[in-house]
C-alpha positions as CSV (number, residue, x, y, z in Angstrom):
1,X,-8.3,36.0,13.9
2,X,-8.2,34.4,17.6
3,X,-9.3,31.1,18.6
4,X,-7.9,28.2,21.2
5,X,-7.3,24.7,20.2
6,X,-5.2,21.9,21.4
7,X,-2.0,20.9,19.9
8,X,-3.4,17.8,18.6
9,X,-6.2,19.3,16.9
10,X,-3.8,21.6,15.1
11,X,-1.3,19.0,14.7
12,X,-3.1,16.3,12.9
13,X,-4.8,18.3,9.7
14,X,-1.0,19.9,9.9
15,X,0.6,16.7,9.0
16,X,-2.2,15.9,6.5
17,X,-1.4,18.4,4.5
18,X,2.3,19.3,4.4
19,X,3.1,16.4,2.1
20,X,2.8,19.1,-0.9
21,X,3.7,22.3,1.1
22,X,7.9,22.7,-0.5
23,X,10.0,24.9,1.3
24,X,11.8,26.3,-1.9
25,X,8.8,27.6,-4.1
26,X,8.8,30.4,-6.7
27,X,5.9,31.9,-5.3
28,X,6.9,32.4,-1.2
29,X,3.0,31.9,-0.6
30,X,2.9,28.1,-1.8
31,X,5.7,27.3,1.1
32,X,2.7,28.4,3.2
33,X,-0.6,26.6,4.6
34,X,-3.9,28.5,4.4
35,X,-5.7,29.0,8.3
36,X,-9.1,29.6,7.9
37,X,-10.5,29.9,11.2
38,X,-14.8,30.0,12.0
39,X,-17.6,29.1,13.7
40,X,-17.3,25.7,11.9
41,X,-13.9,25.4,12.9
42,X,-10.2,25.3,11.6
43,X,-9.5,24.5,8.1
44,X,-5.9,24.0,6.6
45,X,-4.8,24.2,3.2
46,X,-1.6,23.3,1.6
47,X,-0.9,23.8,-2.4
48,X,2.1,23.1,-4.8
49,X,-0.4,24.7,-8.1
50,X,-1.2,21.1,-9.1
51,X,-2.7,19.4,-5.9
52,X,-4.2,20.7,-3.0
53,X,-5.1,19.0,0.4
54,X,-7.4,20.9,2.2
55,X,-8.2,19.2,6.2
56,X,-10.3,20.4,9.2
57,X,-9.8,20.5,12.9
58,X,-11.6,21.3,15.9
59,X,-11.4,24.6,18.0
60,X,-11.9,24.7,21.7
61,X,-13.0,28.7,21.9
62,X,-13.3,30.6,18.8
63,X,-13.0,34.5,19.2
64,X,-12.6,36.0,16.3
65,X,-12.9,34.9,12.3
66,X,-10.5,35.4,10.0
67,X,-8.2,33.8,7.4
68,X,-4.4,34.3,6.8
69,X,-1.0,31.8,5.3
70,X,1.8,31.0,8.2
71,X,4.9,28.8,6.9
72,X,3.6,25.3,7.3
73,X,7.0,23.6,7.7
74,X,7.4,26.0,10.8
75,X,4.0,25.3,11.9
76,X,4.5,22.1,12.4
77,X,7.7,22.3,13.8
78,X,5.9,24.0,16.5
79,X,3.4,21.9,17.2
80,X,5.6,19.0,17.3
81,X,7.8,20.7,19.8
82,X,4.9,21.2,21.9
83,X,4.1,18.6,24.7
84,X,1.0,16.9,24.2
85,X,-2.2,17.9,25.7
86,X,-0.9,21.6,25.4
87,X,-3.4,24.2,24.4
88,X,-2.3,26.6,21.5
89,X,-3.6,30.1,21.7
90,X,-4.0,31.7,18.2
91,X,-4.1,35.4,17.5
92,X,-3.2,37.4,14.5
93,X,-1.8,40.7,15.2
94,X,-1.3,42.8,12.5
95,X,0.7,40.6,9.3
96,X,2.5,38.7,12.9
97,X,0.5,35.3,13.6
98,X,1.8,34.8,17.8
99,X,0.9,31.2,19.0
100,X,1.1,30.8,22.8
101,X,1.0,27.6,25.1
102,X,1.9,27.9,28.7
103,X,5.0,29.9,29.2
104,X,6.3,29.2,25.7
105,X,5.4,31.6,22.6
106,X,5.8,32.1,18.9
107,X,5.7,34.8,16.5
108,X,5.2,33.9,12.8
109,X,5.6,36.3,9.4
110,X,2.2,35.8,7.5
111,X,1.1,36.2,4.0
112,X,-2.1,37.8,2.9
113,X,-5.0,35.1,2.3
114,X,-6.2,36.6,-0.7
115,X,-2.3,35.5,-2.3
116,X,-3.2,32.0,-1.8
117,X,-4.2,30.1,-5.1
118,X,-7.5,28.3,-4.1
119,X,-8.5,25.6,-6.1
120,X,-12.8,26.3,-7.3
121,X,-15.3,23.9,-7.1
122,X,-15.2,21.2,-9.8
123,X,-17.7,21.5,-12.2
124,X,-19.2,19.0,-14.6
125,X,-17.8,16.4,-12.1
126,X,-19.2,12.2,-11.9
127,X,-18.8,10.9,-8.4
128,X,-18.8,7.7,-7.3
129,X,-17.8,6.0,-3.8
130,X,-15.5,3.5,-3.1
131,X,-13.9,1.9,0.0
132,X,-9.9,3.3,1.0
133,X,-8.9,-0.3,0.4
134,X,-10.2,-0.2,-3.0
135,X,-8.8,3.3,-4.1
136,X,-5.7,2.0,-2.5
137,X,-6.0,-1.0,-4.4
138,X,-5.8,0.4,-7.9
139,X,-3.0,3.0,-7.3
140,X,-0.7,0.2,-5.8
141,X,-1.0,-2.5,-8.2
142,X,-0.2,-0.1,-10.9
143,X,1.5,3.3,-9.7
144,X,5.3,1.5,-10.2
145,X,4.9,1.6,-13.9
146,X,4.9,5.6,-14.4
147,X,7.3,7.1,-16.3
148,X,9.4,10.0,-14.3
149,X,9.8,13.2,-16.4
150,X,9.2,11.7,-19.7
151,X,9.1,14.3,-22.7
152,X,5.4,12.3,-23.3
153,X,4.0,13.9,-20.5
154,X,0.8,12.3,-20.6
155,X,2.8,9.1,-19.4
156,X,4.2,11.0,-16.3
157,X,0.7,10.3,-14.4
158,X,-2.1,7.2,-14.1
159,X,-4.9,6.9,-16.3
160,X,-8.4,6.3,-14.7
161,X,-11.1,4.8,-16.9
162,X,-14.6,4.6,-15.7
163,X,-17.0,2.9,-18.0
164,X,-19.1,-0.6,-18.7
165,X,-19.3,-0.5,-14.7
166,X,-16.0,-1.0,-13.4
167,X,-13.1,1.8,-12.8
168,X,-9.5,0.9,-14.4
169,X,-5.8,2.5,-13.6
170,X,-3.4,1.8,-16.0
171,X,0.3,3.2,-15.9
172,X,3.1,3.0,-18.1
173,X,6.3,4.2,-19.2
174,X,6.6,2.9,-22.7
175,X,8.6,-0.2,-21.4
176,X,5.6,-1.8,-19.4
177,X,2.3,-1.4,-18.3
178,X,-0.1,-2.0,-15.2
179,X,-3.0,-2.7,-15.2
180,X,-5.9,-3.0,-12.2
181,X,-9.7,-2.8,-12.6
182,X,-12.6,-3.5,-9.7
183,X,-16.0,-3.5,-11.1
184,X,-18.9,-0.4,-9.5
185,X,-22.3,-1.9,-8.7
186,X,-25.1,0.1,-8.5
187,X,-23.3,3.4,-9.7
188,X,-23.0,3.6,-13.6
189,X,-20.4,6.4,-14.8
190,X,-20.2,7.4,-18.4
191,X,-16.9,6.2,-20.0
192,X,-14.2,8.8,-19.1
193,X,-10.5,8.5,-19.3
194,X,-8.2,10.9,-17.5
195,X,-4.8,11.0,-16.2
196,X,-3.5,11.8,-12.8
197,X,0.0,13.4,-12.2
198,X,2.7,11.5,-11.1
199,X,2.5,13.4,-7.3
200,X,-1.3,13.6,-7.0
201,X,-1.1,10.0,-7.2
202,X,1.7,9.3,-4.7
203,X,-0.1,11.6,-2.1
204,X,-3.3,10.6,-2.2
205,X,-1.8,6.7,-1.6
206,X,-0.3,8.7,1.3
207,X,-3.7,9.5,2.7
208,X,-5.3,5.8,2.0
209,X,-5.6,3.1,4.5
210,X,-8.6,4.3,7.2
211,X,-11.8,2.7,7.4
212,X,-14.4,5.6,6.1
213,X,-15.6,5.8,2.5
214,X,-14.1,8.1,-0.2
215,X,-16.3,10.3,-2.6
216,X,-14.6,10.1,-6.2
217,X,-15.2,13.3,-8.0
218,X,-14.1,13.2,-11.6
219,X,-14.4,16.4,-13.8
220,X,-12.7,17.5,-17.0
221,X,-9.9,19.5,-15.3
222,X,-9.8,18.0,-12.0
223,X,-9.7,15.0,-9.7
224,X,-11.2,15.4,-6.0
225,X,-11.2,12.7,-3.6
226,X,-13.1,13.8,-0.3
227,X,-11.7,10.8,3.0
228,X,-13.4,11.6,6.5
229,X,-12.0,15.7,7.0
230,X,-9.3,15.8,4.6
231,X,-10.7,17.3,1.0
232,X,-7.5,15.9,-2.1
233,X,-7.8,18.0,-5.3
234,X,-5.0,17.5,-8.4
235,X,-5.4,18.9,-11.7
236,X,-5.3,16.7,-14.3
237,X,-3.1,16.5,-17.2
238,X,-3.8,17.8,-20.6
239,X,-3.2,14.8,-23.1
240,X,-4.6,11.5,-24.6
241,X,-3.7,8.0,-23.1
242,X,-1.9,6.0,-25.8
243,X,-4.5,3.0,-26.9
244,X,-3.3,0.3,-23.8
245,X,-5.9,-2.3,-25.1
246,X,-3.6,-2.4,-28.3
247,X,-0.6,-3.3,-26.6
248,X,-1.9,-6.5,-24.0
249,X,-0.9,-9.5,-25.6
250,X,-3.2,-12.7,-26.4
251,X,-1.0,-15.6,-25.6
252,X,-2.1,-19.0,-26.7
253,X,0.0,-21.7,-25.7
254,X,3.3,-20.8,-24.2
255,X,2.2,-20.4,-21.0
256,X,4.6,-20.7,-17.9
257,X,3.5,-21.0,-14.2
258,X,5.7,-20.8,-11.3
259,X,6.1,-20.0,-7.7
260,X,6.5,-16.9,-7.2
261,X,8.3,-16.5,-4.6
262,X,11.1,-19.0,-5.8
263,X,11.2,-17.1,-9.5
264,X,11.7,-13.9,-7.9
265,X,14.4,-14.7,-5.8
266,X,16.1,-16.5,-8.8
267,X,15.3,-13.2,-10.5
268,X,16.9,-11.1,-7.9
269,X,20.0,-13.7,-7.1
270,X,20.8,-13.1,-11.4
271,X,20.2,-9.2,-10.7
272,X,23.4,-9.1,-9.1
273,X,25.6,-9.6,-12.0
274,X,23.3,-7.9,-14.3
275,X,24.4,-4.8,-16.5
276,X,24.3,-1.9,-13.9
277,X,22.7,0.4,-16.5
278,X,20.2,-1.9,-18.7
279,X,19.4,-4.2,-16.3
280,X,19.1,-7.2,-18.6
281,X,18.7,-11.0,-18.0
282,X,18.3,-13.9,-20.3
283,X,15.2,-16.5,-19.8
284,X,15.8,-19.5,-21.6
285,X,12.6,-21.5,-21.5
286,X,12.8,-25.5,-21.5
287,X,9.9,-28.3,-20.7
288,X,9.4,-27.8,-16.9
289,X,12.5,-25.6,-16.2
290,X,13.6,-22.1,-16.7
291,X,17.6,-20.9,-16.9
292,X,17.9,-17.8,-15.6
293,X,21.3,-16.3,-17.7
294,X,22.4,-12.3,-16.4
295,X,26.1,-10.8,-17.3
296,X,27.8,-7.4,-17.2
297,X,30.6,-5.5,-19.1
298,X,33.4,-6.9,-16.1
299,X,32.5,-10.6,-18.0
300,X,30.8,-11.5,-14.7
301,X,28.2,-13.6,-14.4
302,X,24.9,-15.4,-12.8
303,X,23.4,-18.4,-13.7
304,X,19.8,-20.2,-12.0
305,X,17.2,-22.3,-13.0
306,X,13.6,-22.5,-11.7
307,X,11.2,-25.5,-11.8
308,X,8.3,-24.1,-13.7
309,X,5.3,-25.5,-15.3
310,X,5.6,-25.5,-19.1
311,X,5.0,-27.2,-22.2
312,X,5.3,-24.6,-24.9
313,X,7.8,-23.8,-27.4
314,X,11.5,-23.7,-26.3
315,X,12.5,-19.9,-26.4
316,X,15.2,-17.8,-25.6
317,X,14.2,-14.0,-24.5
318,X,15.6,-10.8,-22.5
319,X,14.2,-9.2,-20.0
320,X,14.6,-5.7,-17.8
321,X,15.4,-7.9,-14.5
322,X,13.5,-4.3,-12.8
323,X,10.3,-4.8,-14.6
324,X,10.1,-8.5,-14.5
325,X,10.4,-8.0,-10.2
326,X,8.6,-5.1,-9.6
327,X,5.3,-7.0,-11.6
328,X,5.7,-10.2,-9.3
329,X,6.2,-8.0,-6.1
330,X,2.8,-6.2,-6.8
331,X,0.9,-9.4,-8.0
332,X,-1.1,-12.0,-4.9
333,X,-0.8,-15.5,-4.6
334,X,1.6,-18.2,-4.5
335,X,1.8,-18.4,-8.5
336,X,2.2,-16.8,-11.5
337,X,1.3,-16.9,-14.8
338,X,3.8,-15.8,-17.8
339,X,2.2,-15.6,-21.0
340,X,4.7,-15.1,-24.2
341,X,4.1,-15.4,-28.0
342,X,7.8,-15.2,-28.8
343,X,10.9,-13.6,-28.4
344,X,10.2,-10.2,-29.9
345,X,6.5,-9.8,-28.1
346,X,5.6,-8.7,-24.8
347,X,5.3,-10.5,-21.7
348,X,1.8,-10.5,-19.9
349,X,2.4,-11.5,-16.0
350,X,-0.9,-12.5,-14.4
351,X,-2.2,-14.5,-11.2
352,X,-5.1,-16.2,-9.8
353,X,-5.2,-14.6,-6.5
354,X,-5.0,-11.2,-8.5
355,X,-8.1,-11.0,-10.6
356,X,-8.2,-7.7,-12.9
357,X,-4.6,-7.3,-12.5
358,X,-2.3,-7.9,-15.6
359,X,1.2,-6.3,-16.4
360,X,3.1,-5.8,-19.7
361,X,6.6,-6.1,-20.0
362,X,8.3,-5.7,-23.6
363,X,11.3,-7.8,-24.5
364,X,15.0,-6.7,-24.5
365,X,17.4,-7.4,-27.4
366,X,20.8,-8.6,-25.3
């Protein structure tokens, strides 16, 4: 392999790719990126088994072809160091990669290509295309509400639905739930439900925000996402998606509506004093007013009330302060919608300004 790029050529699909490249791996490979280097250029891959980035760069003189794995945390070390504008100089001599750029010159250890765990072409796979803002969209109205390392491992991920032309992500951890749908015109994909792990979902947010399309590739196994030059591949995990539907409350009449912004800073002014551990608040609910009650084991505590709009049944119910804020943080609009049953149902959180969002929050007993 021998080819001449510029740093920024090299440096850009680097940093695309590195977000799942660990430094302490059981396999010494997956600490590693792939260079593939030919006539159509460079392409980099980075793997940790469950999702793979794969991006392209451009090549100013290519020599020879050839394929090997350099440490990618090193790599880019290297082509951050570099001033910008350089020219890198790539050759592979023998297992020793040497990069050169002026006077300046590096010699990196190298795996054999053929270790590298390659994800293979999806098969059985619906597509469908959306904008960045869209994808974006649907992970961060609901990603929050994943579990983290939950023995029901089909909760430590996001569920996409596709189906009756729209495409749903729903999260939860058992505790809550989020909820976002957009509808799909003119691309009707047969109802499918699979579940994203926890990291494939927080990288490919990391990669969302440009202007260009993305190609959605959904097959039984896998997930691909395809943005401009960088290919994002997870596998997806093995399990069925409890029955969400089930748990969204109906609400009839008690019905709050507030500001949002002035309820969540009463929320976060009672968080203070709240148990450190549980996280619980009281929300005593009274015609046109709600008192805000939080205490911990010292025998501190907060008190607050909110001017709200409601004419329901006076209630008293418990809350995780956590869940309560992180719903009205991820919801638009100036207000909010709280629709309650009674004490010992859920809480559905909607707004105006957010349509096809909705979260869940189950009561606490305090």
């Amino acid at each position: 392999m021998k080819f001449t790029t510029s740093r920024a050529a090299l440096l850009k699909p680097l940093q695309a790719v590195i977000g799942v490249v660990e430094r302490r791996q059981t396999m010494p490979v997956l600490a590693n990126v792939l260079l593939a280097a030919s006539q159509k250029g460079l392409e980099i891959t980075g793997t940790d088994l469950e999702v793979e980035l794969v991006a392209h760069g451009g090549i100013d003189k290519q020599e020879v072809e050839g394929e090997i794995t350099v440490p990618g945390r090193k790599l880019l070390d290297i082509c951050k160091a570099l001033p910008d504008g350089a020219d890198i100089r790539v050759v592979l001599e023998g297992d020793r990669l040497k990069l050169r750029s002026g006077r300046t010159q590096f010699v990196l250890s190298t795996l054999p290509a053929a270790d590298f765990p390659v994800i293979e072409d999806l098969k059985t796979a619906h597509t469908l295309e959306l904008s960045q803002d869209e994808l974006l969209r649907l992970l961060e109205k609901t990603h929050f509400a994943m579990a983290q390392q939950d023995v029901r491992y089909y909760l430590n991920g996001l569920m996409l639905e596709t189906g009756q032309k729209r495409i749903r992500a729903v999260a939860t951890d058992g505790h809550r739930l989020a909820l976002c749908e957009l509808p799909i015109t003119g691309q009707d994909l047969p109802p499918q439900q699979v579940i994203i792990p926890r990291k494939g979902v927080l990288e490919l947010q990391r990669l969302l925000g440009g202007s260009e399309p993305v190609r959605l590739a959904i097959g039984s196994n896998h997930v691909r996402a395809t943005i401009g030059d960088i290919r994002f591949t997870s596998k997806l995990i093995d399990g069925r998606f409890p029955d969400y539907e089930r748990v969204i409350p109906k609400p009839d009449g008690n019905r709050l509506e507030a500001d949002r912004d002035s309820f969540r800073a009463a929320l976060q002014r009672a968080a203070i004093l709240s148990n450190e551990k549980y996280r619980g608040i009281r929300l005593e609910l009274c015609d046109d007013a709600v008192r805000i009650q939080a205490n911990n084991p010292d025998q501190e505590e907060a008190r607050d009330e909110v001017a709200v709009a409601y004419k329901g049944e006076r209630m008293e119910i418990g809350f995780n302060v956590n869940y309560l804020l992180d719903a009205l943080g991820a919801v638009d609009g100036e207000q909010v919608t709280l629709g309650l049953i009674d004490p010992n149902s859920s809480c559905l959180i909607e707004s105006e300004a957010s349509p096809g969002v909705k979260y869940v929050v189950m009561p606490m007993r305090l």
